[in-house]
N, C-alpha and C positions, 0 to 999 in steps of 0.2 A: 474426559479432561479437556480441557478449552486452553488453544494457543494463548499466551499474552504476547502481542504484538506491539513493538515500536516502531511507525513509522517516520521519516526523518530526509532530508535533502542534503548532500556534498556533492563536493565540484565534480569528483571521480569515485573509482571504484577505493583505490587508495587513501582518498579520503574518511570515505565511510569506515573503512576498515580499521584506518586510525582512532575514529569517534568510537567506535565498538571497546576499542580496545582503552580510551579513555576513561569512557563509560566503569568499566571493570574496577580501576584503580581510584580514580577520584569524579568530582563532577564534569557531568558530560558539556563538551565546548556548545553541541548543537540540541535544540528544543525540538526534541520527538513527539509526534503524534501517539500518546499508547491506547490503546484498545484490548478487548480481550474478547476471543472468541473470531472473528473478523482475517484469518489468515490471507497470507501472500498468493496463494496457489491458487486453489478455486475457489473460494467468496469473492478473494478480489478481483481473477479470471473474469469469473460471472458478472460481476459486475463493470468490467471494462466491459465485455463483450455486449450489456445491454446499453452502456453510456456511448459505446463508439459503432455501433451494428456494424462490428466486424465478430462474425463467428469464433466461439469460444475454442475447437478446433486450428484456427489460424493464428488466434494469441499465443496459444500455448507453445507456436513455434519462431515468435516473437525472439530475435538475439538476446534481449535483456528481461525475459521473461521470467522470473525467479531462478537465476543465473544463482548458483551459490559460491560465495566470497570466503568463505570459512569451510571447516570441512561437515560435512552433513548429517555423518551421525555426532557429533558436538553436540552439548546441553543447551546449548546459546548458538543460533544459525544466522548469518547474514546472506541474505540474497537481495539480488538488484532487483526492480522495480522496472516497469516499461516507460519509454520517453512519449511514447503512444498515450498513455494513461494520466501522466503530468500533463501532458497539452492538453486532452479532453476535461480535465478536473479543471486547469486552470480558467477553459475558456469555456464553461459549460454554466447556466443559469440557476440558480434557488430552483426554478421554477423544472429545469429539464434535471434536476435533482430528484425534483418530487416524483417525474413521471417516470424514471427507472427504477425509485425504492420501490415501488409495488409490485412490480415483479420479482427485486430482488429478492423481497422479503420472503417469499415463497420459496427459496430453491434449498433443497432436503439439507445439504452440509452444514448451512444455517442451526443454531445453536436456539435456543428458547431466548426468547428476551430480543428476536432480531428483528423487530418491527420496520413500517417504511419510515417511521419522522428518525428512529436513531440512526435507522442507514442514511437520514437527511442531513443530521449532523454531523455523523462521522464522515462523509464527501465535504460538506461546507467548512470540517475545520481539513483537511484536508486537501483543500484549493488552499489555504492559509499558509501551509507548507508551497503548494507546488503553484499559486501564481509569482512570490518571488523567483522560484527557482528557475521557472521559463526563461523566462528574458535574461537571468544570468547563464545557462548552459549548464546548470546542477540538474542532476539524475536524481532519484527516490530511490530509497531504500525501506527495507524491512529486516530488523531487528526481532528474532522471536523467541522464546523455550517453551519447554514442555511443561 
């Protein structure tokens, strides 16, 4: 079974928590990235650690590291996202996209269907979220179930 993942930018932690919970009852205030298959933990772990060559061991002790905002056995989980991960996406090139999907695309948690051009879009729309968020002081999020 493959995560479906929202991911999404608020100011705070409280914020996010708010959109979640918007989300639930009518339409959501903020425009999420969704994906499916692509999780918080280690795809997206893996994947900062080859965008930032900081070892995937050191992210994972990242304060905002898939911090979760909700409770975790929940159908529906919100965890935060690294600020590490918004600055590398926002200031990272098409081109130094290209040369981490092909590693990416290789690492076993990966799902069928996780080529390097989709993990090139899914980064490209993904700086679309986090180059505004940068320069305002909003954090990422991930929105997921089962």
């Amino acid at each position: 079974m493959s995560t479906f993942c929202e991911y999404f930018s608020a100011p705070d932690d409280e914020a996010a928590f708010t959109d979640l919970f918007w989300r639930q009852v009518e339409e959501r205030p903020l425009s999420p990235l969704s994906v499916k298959g692509l999780g918080p933990y280690v795809e997206l772990g893996q994947g900062q650690s080859l965008l930032t060559g900081v070892p995937y061991d050191e992210i994972i002790r990242l304060p905002r590291f898939c911090r979760f905002l909700t409770d975790e056995a929940s159908e529906q989980a919100l965890v935060t996202v690294t600020d590490e991960l918004r600055d590398a996406v926002a200031t990272s090139t098409p081109d130094r996209f290209r040369e981490v999907a092909e590693p990416w695309s290789r690492i076993e948690e990966f799902s069928p269907g996780w080529d390097p051009e989709s993990l090139v879009k899914f980064l490209t729309d993904l700086a679309e979220v986090a180059v505004p968020a940068r320069p305002a002081g909003h954090h990422l999020y991930c929105e997921f179930s089962m």
